[in-house]
N, C-alpha and C positions, 0 to 999 in steps of 0.2 A: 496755937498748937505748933511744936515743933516740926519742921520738916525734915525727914531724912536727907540726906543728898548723899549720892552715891561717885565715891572720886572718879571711877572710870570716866563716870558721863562729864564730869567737872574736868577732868584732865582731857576726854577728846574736846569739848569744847574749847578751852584755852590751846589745844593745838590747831585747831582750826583757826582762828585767829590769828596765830603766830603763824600759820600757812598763808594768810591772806597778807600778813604784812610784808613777808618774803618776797612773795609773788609784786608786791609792788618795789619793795629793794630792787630785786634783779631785772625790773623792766628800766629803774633809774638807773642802772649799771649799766645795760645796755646806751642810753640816751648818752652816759659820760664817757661812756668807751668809743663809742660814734664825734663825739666833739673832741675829743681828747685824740684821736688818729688825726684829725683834721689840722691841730695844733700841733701834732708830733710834739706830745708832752711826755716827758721821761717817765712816768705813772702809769704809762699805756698797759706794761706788761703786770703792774700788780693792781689792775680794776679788771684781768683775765683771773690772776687768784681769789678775786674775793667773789667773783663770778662765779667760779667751782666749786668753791666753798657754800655759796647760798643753794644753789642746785644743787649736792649734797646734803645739805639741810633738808631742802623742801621736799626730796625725794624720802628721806626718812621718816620728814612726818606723813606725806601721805601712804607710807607702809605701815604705821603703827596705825592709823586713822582705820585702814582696811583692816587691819589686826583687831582693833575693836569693834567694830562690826561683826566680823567673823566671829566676835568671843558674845556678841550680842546677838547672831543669829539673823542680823541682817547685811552680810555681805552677799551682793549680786551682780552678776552679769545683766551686760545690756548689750545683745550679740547683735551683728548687721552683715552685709555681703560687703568684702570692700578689695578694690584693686591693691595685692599684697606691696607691689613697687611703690605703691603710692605713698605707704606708711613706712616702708625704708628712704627713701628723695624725703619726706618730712624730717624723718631721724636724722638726715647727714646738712641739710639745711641750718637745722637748730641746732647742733655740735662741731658744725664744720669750723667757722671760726675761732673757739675755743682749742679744739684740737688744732688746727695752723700756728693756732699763737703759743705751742709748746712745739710747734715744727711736727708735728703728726702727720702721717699721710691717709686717708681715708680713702677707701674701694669698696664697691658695691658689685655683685652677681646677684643679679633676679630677672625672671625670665617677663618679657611682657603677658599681659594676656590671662596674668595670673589673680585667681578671683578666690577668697575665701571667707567663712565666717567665724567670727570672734570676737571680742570684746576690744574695741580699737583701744580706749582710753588705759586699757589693762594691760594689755601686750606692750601699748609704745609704753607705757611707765618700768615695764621689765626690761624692756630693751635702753631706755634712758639710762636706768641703775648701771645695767652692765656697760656699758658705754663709758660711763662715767669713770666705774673702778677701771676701764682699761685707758682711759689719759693718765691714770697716775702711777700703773705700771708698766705699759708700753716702751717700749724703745723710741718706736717712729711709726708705726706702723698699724692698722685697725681695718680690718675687713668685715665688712656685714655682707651675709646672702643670704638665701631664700627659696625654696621650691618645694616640689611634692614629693615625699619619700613615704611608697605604701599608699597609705590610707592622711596621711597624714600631712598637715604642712608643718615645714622646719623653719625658723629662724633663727640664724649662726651669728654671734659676733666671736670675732677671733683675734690674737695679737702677738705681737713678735717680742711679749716681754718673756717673763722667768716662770709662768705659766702657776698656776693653781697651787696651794698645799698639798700634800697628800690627803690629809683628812678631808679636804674638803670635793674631792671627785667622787661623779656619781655618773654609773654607767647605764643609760637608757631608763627604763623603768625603774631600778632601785629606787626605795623611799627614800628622800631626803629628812634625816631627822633635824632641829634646830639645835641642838648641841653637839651634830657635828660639824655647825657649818661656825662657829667659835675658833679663831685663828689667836691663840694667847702671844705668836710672836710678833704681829705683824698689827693686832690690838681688835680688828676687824669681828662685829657681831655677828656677824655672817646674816643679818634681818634679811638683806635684799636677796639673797637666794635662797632663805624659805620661803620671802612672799613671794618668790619667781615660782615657786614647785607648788604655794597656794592656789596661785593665777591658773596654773597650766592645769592642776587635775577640776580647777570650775568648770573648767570646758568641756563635755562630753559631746558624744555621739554614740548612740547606738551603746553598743558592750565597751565603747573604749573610752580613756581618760586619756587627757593630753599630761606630758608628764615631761621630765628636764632631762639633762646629761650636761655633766661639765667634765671635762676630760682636757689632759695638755698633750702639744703636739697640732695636728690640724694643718690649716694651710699654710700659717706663718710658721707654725713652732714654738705659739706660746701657749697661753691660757686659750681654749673655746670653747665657748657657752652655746647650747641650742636650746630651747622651750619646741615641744611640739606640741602641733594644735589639732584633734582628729578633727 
């Protein structure tokens, strides 16, 4: 008897895969980049681009991965209490060399003491994305912070590049549609900031959604992103 198979499940499977072979790339990247300083081998600064490049990758498949899920009815949150500082000090750990080795400066504001619930693994993968697209237009410069605004927790990453599209800012609660966040000059799907505005309205509380704003200007003057979390 023939069996049907359905491409979506055929296509997240084989990206799963090509997520796990990723995830082993850029751990060998890391190990070469670590020997390769040691050497002060002239290759140092491009196993930094192929390092950007694989974390670009691996960040788009796990947005499509949550994308079918969502389109299957089974994407979920899995919320906890966690020390907010503790998941911005992980973010700039894991980015901070990458961002050095294009001469980046990274700054952190968050207040100790500060406790909230959400979905760790969901947030830092919005905050990675954005992270990410700001090494590639940054000048020099990348600030992430964090605190209570209302009812709400905010986290900001900001940058002192040429800031945002027009098409693509969104002021507080606006809905973010997926074809406005399509940049045809700059080539950009705009994926990572719908599944940013996916991530943030998962999370409720009470009558409220957690919901995005991208907006240019802020503390640097360029592009800044916030996700809020009720």
């Amino acid at each position: 008897m023939e069996t049907k198979m359905d491409f979506l499940d055929i296509l997240a499977s084989t990206l799963h895969d090509m997520k796990n072979s990723l995830g082993i790339l850029f751990n060998t990247l890391e190990e070469s980049i670590e020997q390769c300083r040691e050497k002060e081998c002239s290759s140092y600064g491009g196993f930094f681009t192929l390092q950007y490049e694989t974390k670009r990758l691996n960040h788009s498949m796990i947005r499509l991965l949550s994308l079918y899920k969502k389109e299957k009815s089974q994407f979920a949150i899995n919320v906890d209490y966690y020390p907010v500082d503790e998941i911005v000090d992980d973010i700039v750990i894991q980015n901070k060399p990458l961002l050095s080795s294009k001469g980046i400066e990274i700054e952190t504001d968050c207040p100790e003491g500060l406790f909230w619930t959400f979905d760790r693994g969901l947030v830092s993968g919005v905050l990675e994305n954005v992270l990410n697209n700001s090494f590639r237009y940054t000048k020099d410069r990348v600030r992430i912070s964090a605190d209570k605004e209302g009812e709400y927790l905010f986290l900001r990453i900001e940058d002192n590049g040429r800031g945002y599209p027009e098409c693509m800012l969104v002021d507080d609660k606006e809905e973010l549609s997926y074809k406005k966040t399509i940049d045809f000059d700059t080539g950009s799907t705009g994926l990572g900031l719908y599944f940013s505005m996916l991530v943030a309205k998962s999370h409720t509380n009470e009558n409220r959604e957690g919901h995005i704003s991208i907006l240019n200007g802020g503390a640097l003057g360029g592009g800044a992103f916030t996700i809020y979390i009720p």
